[in-house]
C-alpha positions as CSV (number, residue, x, y, z in Angstrom):
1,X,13.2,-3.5,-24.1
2,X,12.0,-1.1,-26.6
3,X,8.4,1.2,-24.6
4,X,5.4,-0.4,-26.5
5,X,3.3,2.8,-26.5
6,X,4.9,5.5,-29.0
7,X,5.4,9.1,-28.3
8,X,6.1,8.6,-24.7
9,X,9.7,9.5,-23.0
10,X,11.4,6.6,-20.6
11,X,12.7,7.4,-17.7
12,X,15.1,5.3,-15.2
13,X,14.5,6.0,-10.9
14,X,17.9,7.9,-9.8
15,X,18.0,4.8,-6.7
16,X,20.4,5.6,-4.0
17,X,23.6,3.4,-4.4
18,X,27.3,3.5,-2.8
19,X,28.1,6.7,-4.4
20,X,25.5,8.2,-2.0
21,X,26.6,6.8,1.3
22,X,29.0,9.4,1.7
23,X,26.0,12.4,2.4
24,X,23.9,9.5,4.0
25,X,25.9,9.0,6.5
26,X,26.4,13.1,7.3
27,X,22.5,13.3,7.3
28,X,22.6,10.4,9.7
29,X,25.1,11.8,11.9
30,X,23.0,15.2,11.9
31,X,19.9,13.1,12.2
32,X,21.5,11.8,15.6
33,X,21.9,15.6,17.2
34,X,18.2,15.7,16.9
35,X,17.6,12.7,19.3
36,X,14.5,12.9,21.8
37,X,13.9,16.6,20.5
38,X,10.5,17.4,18.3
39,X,10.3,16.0,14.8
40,X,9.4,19.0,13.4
41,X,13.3,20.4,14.6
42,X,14.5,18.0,12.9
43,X,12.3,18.4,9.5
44,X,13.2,21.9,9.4
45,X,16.9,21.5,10.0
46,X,16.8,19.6,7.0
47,X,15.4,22.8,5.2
48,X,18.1,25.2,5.8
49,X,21.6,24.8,4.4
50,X,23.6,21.8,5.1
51,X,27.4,22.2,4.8
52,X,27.5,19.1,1.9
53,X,25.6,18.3,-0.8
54,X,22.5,16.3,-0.8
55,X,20.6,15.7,-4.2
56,X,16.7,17.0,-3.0
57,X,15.1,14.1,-4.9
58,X,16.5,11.5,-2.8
59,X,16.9,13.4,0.3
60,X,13.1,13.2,0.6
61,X,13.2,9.6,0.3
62,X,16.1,9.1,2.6
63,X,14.3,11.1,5.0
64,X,11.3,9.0,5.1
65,X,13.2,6.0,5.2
66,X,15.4,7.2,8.3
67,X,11.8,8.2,10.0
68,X,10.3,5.0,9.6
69,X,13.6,3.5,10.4
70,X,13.9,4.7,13.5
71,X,10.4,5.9,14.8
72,X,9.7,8.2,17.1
73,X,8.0,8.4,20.8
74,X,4.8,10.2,22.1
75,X,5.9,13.3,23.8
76,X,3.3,12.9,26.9
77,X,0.2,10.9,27.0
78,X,-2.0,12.4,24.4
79,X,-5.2,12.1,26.8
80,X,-4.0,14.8,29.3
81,X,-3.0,16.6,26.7
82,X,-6.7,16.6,24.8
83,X,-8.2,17.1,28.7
84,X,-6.0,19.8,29.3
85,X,-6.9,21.6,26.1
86,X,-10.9,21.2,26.4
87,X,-10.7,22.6,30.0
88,X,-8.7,26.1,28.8
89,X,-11.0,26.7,25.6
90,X,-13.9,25.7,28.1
91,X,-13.2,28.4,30.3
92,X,-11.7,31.0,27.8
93,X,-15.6,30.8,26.5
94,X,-17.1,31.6,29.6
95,X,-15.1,34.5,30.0
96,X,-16.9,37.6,28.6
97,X,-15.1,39.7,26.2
98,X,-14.4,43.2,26.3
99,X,-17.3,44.9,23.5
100,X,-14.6,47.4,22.5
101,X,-12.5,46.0,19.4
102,X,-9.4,48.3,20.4
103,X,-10.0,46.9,23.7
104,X,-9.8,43.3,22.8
105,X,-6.5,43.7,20.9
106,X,-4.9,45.2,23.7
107,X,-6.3,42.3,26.4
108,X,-5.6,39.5,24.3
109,X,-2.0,38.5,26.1
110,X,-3.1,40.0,29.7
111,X,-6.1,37.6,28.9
112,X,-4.0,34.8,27.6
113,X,-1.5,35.2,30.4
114,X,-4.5,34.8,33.0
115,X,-6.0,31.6,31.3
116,X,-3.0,29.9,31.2
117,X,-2.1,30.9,35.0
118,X,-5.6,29.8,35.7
119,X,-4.4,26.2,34.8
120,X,-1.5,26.0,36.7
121,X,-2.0,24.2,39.8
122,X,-4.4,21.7,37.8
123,X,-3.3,18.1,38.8
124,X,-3.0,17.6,35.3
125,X,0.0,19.2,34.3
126,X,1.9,16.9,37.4
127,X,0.6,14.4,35.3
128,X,1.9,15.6,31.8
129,X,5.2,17.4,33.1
130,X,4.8,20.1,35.6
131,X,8.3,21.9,35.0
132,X,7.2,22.7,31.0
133,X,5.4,25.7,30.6
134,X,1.2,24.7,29.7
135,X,1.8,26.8,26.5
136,X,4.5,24.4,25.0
137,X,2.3,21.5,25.7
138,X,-1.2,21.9,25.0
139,X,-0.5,20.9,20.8
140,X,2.4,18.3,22.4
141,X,-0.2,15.5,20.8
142,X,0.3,16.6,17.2
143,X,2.3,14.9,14.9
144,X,5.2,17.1,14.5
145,X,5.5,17.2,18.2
146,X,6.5,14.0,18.4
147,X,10.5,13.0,19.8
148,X,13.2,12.0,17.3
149,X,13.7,8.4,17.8
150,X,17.3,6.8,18.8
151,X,19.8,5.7,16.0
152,X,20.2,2.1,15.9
153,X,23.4,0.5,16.9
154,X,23.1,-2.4,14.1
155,X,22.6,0.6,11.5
156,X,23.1,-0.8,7.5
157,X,23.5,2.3,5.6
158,X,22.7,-0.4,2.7
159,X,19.8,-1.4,4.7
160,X,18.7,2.5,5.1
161,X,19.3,3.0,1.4
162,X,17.2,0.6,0.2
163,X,14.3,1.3,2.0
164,X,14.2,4.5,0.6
165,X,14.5,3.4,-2.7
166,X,11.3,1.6,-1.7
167,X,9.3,5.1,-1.1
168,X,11.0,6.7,-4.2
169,X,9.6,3.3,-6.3
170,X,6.4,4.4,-4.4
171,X,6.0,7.7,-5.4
172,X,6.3,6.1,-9.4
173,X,3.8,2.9,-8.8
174,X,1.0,5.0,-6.6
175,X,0.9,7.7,-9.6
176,X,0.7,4.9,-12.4
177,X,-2.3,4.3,-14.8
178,X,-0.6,0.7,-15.9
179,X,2.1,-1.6,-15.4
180,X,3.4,-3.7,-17.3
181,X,5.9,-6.5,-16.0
182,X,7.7,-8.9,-18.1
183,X,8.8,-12.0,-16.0
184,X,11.4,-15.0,-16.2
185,X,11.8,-17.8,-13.9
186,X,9.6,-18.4,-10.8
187,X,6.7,-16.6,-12.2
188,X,3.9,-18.1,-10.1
189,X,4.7,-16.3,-6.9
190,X,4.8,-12.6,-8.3
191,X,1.7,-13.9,-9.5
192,X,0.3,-15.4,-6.5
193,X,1.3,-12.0,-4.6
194,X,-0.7,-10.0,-7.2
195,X,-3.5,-12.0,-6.8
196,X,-3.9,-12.1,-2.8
197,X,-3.7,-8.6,-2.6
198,X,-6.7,-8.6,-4.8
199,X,-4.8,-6.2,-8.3
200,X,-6.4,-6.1,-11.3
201,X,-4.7,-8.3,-13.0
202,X,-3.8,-10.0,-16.6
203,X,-1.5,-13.1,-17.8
204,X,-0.4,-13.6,-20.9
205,X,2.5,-16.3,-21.8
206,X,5.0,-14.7,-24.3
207,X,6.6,-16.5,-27.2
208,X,9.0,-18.7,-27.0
209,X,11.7,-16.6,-28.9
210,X,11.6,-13.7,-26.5
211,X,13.7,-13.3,-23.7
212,X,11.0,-13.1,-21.2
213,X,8.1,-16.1,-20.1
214,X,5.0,-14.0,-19.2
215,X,4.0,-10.2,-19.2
216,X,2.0,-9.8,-16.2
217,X,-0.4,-6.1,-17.5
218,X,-1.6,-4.7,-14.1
219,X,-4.5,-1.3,-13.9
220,X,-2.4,1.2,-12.1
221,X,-4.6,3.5,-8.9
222,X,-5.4,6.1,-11.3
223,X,-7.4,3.4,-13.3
224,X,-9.8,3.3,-10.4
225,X,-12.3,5.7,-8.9
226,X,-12.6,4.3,-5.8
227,X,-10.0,2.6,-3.7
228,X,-7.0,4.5,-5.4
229,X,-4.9,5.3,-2.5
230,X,-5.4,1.6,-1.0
231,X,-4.8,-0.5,-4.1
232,X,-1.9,2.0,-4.9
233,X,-0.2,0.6,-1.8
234,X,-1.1,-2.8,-2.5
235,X,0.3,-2.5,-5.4
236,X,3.6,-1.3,-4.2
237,X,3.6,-4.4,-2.1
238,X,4.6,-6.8,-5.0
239,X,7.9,-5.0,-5.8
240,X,10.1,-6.7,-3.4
241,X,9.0,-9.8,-4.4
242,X,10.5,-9.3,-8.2
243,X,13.9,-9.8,-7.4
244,X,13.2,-13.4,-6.4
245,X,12.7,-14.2,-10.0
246,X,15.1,-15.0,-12.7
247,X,14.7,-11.9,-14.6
248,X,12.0,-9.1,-14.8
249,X,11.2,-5.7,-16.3
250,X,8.6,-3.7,-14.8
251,X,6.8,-0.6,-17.4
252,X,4.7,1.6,-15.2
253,X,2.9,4.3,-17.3
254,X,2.4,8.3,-15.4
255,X,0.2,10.9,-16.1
256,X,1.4,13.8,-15.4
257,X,-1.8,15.9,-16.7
258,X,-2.1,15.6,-20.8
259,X,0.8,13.9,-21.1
260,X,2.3,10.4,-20.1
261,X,5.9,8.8,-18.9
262,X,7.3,5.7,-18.6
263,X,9.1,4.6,-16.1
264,X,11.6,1.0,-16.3
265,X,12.5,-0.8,-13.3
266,X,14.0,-4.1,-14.1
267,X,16.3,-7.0,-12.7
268,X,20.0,-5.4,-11.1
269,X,18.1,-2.6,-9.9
270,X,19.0,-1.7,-5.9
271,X,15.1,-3.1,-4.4
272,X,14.8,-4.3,-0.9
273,X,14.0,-8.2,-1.4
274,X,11.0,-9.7,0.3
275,X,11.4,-13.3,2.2
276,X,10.6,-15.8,0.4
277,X,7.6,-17.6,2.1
278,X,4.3,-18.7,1.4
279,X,1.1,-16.4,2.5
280,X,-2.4,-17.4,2.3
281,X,-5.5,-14.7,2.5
282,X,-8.4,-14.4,5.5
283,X,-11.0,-14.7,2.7
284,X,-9.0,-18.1,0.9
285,X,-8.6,-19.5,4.6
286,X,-11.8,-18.8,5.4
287,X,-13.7,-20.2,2.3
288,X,-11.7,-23.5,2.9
289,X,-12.3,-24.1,6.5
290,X,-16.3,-23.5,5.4
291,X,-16.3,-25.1,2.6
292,X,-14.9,-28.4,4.4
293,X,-17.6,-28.0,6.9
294,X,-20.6,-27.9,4.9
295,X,-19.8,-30.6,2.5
296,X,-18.0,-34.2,2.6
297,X,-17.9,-35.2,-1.2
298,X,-15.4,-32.8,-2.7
299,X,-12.1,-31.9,-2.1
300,X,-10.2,-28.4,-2.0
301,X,-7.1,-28.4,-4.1
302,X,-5.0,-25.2,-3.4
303,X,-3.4,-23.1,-6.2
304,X,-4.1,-25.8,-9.5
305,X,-2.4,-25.2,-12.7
306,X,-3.1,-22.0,-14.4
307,X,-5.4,-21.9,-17.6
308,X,-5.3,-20.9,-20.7
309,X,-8.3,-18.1,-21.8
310,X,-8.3,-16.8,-25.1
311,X,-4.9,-15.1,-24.7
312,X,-4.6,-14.8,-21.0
313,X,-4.0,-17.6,-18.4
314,X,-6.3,-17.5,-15.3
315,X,-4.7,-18.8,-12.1
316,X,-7.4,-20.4,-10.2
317,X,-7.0,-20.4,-5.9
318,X,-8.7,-23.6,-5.8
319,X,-9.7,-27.1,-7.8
320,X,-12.9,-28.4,-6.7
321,X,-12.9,-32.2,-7.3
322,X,-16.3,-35.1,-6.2
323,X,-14.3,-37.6,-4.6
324,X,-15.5,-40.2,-6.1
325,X,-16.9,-39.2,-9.4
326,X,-13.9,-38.7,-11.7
327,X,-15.7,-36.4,-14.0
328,X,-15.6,-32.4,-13.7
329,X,-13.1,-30.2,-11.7
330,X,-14.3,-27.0,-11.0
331,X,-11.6,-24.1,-10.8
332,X,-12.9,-21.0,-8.1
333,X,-11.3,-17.8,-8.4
334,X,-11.4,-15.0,-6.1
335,X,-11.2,-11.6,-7.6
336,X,-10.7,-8.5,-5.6
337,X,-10.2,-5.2,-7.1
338,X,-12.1,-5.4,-10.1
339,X,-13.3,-3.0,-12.7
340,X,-16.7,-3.4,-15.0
341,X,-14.5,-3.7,-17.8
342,X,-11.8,-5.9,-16.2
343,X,-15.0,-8.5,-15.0
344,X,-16.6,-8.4,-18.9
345,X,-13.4,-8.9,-20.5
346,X,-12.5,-12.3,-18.2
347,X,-16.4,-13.8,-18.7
348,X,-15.4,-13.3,-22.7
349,X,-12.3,-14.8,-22.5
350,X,-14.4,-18.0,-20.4
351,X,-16.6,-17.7,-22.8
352,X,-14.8,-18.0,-26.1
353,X,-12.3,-20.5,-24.5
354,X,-15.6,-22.4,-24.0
355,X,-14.3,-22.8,-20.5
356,X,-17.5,-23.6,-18.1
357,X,-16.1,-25.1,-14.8
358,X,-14.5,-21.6,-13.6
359,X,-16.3,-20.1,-10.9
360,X,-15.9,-16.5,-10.0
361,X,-15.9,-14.5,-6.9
362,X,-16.1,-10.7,-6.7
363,X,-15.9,-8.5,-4.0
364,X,-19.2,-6.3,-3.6
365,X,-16.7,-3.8,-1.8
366,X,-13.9,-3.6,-4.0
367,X,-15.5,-2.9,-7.5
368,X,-15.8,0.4,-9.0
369,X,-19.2,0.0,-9.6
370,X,-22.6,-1.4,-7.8
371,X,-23.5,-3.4,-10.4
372,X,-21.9,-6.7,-11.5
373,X,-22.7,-9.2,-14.5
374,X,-25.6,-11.6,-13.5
375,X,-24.1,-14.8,-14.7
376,X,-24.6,-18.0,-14.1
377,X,-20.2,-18.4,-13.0
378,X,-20.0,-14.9,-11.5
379,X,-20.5,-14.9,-7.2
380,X,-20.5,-11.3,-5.6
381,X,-19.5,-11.4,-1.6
382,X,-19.1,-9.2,1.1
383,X,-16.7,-10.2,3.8
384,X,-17.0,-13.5,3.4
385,X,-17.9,-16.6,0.2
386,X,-20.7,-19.0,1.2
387,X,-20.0,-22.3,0.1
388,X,-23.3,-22.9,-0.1
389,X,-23.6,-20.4,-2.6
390,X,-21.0,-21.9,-4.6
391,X,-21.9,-25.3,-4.6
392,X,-25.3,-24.3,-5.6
393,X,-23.6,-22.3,-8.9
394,X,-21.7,-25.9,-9.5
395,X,-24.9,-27.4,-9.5
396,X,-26.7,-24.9,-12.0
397,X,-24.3,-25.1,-14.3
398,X,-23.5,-28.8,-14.4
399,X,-27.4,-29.1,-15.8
């Protein structure tokens, strides 16, 4: 598929494949010498010279995977450790210093050495491990200090290789403006996923003479002011899902200062698959238990038939229908990243699709702005929707 915006260069991910597994498995087997020392042995093994070839890009990925993979174990319990460290600088600062400069550079070990020995029958270190010395363990708590896990005996290097095609896929979709996925066959749950994790996100049906159903155009973290990070992982989140459907081809557009990339991703392409089951959100569960509660003539219909807007479709999360008057469904839909923009553009597209039973719900905490449209379908929440709330917006705009 030909890039829709001119002047830009495509690129393809260099995913990890079979031709890698040969170096994968060396940087396993050296991964394994490092078991139940520090991590940050192992991280700087991996910057001196290895004896095979290992392409940088997807070393870094590999890496991460293999860290996650396996995980790794406290060195001693980070408590001590903190205690340990508030009682040395606590009693380094009520020892006086020399007021000769030359003085303090030449006491600064003998001073050390004398702190540290002043420590060394404290029932602490029995506690940490008294056969270390205190100055290898008072920073044991950091990060880097933490012990290489154990290599799995159920190991899939295809497995392994996958999931760090995941972080590589990562570093594209977390530095992305837009993306753009073209979908065919089972379109509704990439959808749905999109939607419970609360993306900005558009519809739009495609002819019926091209070789893809739908083109899903979703606001990449750099889009956003606030929230980038966290909607940049979220949106992440939907990848594995695409390989459930027929076919797909995902466009995700990168700055890289003044100028763009584009990078494809589309069906064939080595991406961890998610299982395929159904998830519901706090806020959606939440709304319906409520909404049950407070009132006994309608009923909650979840996930109705998407709409057609102008020339988007709007998939509703629920169908609000009187039980026993036939007349008016009302559609809800919860939005949650949203931009000014992004909310304007929908109440337009209601608007001139002269559609009026579609209520709205926006989260107060995930816009990028305080302010939201005061209209008549649009309901901001906080943690929670009120029912109350929206049958009372039913009610004003039935009249």
């Amino acid at each position: 598929m030909k890039n829709m915006i001119m002047n830009i260069k495509e690129y393809r991910p260099q995913f990890l494949d079979g031709r890698d597994e040969p170096w994968v498995r060396s940087i396993i087997d050296e991964y394994g010498r490092f078991e139940g020392k520090p991590l940050r042995e192992w991280h700087q093994r991996l910057k001196e010279p290895l004896p095979y070839y290992c392409p940088p890009a997807k070393l870094r990925y590999l890496v991460k995977a293999i860290d996650a993979t396996f995980g790794t174990r406290e060195r001693l319990a980070n408590k001590n450790i903190q205690e340990l460290r508030r009682l040395l600088f606590q009693q380094s600062e009520s020892t006086p210093w020399p007021n000769s400069v030359s003085k303090i550079s030449s006491d600064i070990l003998t001073r050390r050495k004398e702190l540290l020995h002043s420590l060394a029958h404290n029932p602490l270190l029995h506690l940490l491990n008294g056969e270390e010395p205190i100055d290898s363990i008072l920073f044991a708590d950091l990060p880097s200090e933490k012990l290489v896990g154990k290599l799995k005996n159920d190991l899939l290097f295809h497995d392994l290789m996958l999931s760090a095609n995941t972080y590589l896929l990562r570093s594209i979709i977390q530095r992305s403006e837009s993306v753009d996925i073209f979908l065919r066959g089972k379109i509704r749950p990439i959808v749905r996923q999109a939607l419970l994790r609360g993306l900005i996100c558009v519809a739009k049906p495609l002819h019926r003479d091209s070789e893809f159903d739908m083109r899903i155009s979703l606001s990449g973290p750099l889009a956003l002011f606030r929230h980038a990070r966290l909607y940049g992982r979220l949106l992440v989140e939907i990848l594995p899902f695409l390989p459930n459907c027929d076919r797909f081809h995902l466009n995700a557009i990168v700055s890289h200062g003044e100028k763009q990339s584009s990078w494809i991703i589309k069906s064939g392409d080595p991406i961890k698959p998610a299982e395929q089951t159904t998830f519901d959100s706090h806020i959606e569960r939440r709304f319906a238990r409520d909404f049950m509660k407070v009132t006994n003539d309608f009923d909650l219909i979840r996930e109705p038939e998407a709409i057609e807007a102008k020339e988007s479709l709007i998939f509703p999360d629920f169908a609000i229908k009187h039980r026993t008057d036939s007349g008016t469904t009302w559609l809800l839909e919860i939005v949650g990243y949203w931009t000014d923009a992004y909310l304007q553009k929908k109440i337009e597209n209601l608007r001139t699709a002269n559609i009026k039973n579609l209520i709205i719900c926006v989260s107060k905490r995930l816009g990028t702005t305080d302010q939201w449209p005061d209209h008549a379908q649009v309901i901001a929440f906080d943690r929670w929707i009120d029912p109350s709330v929206v049958l009372k917006a039913m009610s004003t705009s039935s009249t």
